[in-house]
N, C-alpha and C positions, 0 to 999 in steps of 0.2 A: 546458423548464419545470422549477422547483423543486418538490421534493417538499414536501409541507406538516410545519409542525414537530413532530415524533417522531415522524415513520417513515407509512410503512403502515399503514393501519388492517387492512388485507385479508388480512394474516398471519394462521395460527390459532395459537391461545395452546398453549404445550405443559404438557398436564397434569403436574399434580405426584402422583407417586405417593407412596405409603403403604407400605410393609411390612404384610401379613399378621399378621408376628407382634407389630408396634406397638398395631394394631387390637384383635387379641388382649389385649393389655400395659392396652391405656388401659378398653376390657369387664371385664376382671376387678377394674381398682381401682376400675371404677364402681360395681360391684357389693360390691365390700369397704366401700366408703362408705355404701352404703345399709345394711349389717348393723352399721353403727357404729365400721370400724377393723378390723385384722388381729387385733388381743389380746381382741377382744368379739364374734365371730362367733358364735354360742349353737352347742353341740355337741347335735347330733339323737342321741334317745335311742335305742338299742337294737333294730329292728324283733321281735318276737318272735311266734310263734304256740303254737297248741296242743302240748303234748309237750315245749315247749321247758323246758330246767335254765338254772337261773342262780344262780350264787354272789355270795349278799347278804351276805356275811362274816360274818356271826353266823348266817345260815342258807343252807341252801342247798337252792332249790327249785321243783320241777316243776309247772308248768301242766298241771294234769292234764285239765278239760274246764272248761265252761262246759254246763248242763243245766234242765231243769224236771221236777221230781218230783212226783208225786202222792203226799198222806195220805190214804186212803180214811177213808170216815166208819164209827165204828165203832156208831154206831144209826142208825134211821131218823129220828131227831129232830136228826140232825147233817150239816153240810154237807162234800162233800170239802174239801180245803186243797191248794191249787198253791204250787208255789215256784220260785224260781230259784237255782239252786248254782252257786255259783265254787269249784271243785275243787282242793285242793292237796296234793301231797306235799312235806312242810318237814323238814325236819333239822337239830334245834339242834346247831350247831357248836359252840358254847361250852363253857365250865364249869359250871353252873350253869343250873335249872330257871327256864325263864320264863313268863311268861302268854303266848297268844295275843294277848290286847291287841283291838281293833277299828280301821276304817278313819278317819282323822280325818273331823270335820265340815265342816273350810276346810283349804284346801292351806299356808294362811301358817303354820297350828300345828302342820303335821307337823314340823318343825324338831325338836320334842320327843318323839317318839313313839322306844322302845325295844322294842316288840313288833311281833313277825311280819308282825300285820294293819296296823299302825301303818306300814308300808311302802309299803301300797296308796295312795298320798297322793291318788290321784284312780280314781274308777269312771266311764264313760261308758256310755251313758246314766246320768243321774241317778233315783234312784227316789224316789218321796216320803221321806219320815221315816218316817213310821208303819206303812214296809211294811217296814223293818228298817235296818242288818244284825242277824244274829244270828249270832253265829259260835261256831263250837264244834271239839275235836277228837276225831274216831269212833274209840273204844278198844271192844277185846274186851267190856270193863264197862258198854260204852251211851257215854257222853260226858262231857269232860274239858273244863279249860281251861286247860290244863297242855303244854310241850312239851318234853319230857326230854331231858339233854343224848346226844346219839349216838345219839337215834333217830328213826327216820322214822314220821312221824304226817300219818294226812289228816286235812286242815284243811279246814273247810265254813262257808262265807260265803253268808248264806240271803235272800234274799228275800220274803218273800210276794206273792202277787199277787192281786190280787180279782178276784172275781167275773167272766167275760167278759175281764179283763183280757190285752190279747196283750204276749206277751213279747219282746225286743226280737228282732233277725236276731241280733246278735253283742254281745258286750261288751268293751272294750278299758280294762286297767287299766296306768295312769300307775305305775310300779314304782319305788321308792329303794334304796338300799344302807347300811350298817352301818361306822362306824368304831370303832376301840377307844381311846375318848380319856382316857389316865391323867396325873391329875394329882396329882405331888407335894407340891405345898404346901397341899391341901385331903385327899389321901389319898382320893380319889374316883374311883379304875379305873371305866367303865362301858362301855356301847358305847350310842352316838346314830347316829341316822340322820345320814347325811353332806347339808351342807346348807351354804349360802355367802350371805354377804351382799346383796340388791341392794336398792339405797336405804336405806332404816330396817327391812327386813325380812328376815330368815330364812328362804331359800329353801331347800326339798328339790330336791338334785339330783338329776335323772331317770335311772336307769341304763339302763332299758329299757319300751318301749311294747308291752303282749303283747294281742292279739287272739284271741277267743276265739270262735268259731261258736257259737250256741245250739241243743244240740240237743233236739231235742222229741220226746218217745216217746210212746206209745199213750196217751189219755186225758186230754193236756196241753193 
């Protein structure tokens, strides 16, 4: 008897192997694909925490705490005041005295920010408006808004909090950095936050993401 046409059904099929490291090869460009391309993978900013120094090029500065202060009331007709402090030591590195400056309102306008505070491009949690920031720098004289070239000055970023109000566990601030961009044909030396195109907007680029524990002391 003839066998029926092609072959044996009855054989088993011999799998076709893979290499390991193909598998490997074809995972990583699936995943390059979904991030948009090898030249458009977004760079994760900076892990940072409490204590941590970073050189922002025109300054250079320490995370010094994340806190909740009390103002005692100074009559019985007045109520205490809580607050929340983001703590820094800043060091203008430059030539020339700057302002403190404050944290932007939207991340798209920090592209324009030349001050200190103007770095913090983003706070998490968000607080209302009306609970601040207030920022200021503690000199021997009570308080400045002033950061002198080559010295180190704590810088305090305030909060208020109402009434009852709890404060969060931690705070983590979105950090940029400083370029020094001179131009010749306007005769305009300054330094701007470093910041890059995407779509029709001017983005701050993130150097570092610092986390900040909140800590709470007696009466807070």
């Amino acid at each position: 008897m003839t066998e029926p046409s092609g072959g044996s059904t009855d054989k088993p099929r011999r799998p076709v192997a893979v290499p390991a490291v193909g598998l490997v090869a074809l995972t990583a460009i699936g995943i390059t694909a979904l991030l948009g391309g090898l030249n458009e993978a977004p760079d994760e900013p900076e892990p940072l925490g409490q204590g941590a120094v970073l050189d922002q090029g025109r300054y250079e500065t320490k995370f010094v705490e994340s806190r909740v202060t009390v103002e005692r009331a100074q009559s019985e007709f007045q109520q205490d005041k809580r607050f929340l402090e983001l703590v820094f030591d800043v060091t203008n590195k430059g030539d020339e005295t700057s302002a403190v400056g404050r944290p932007p309102d939207k991340i798209e306008r920090a592209f324009t920010a030349e001050t200190f505070a103007g770095s913090l491009v983003k706070i998490s949690p968000a607080l209302p408006k009306e609970s601040g920031p207030f920022i200021f720098v503690r000199t021997k004289g009570g308080e400045s808004t002033q950061l002198h070239p080559g010295v180190k000055s704590q810088v305090i970023v305030r909060y208020k909090l109402n009434e009852n109000e709890q404060p969060p566990e931690k705070v983590t601030l979105d950090v940029g950095t400083f370029e020094f961009v001179d131009n010749p044909v306007f005769n305009d030396p300054h330094w701007k936050l470093t910041s890059k195109e995407v779509g029709d907007k001017h983005m701050p680029e993130i150097k570092a993401r610092v986390t900040l524990p909140v800590k709470k002391g007696d009466g807070a």
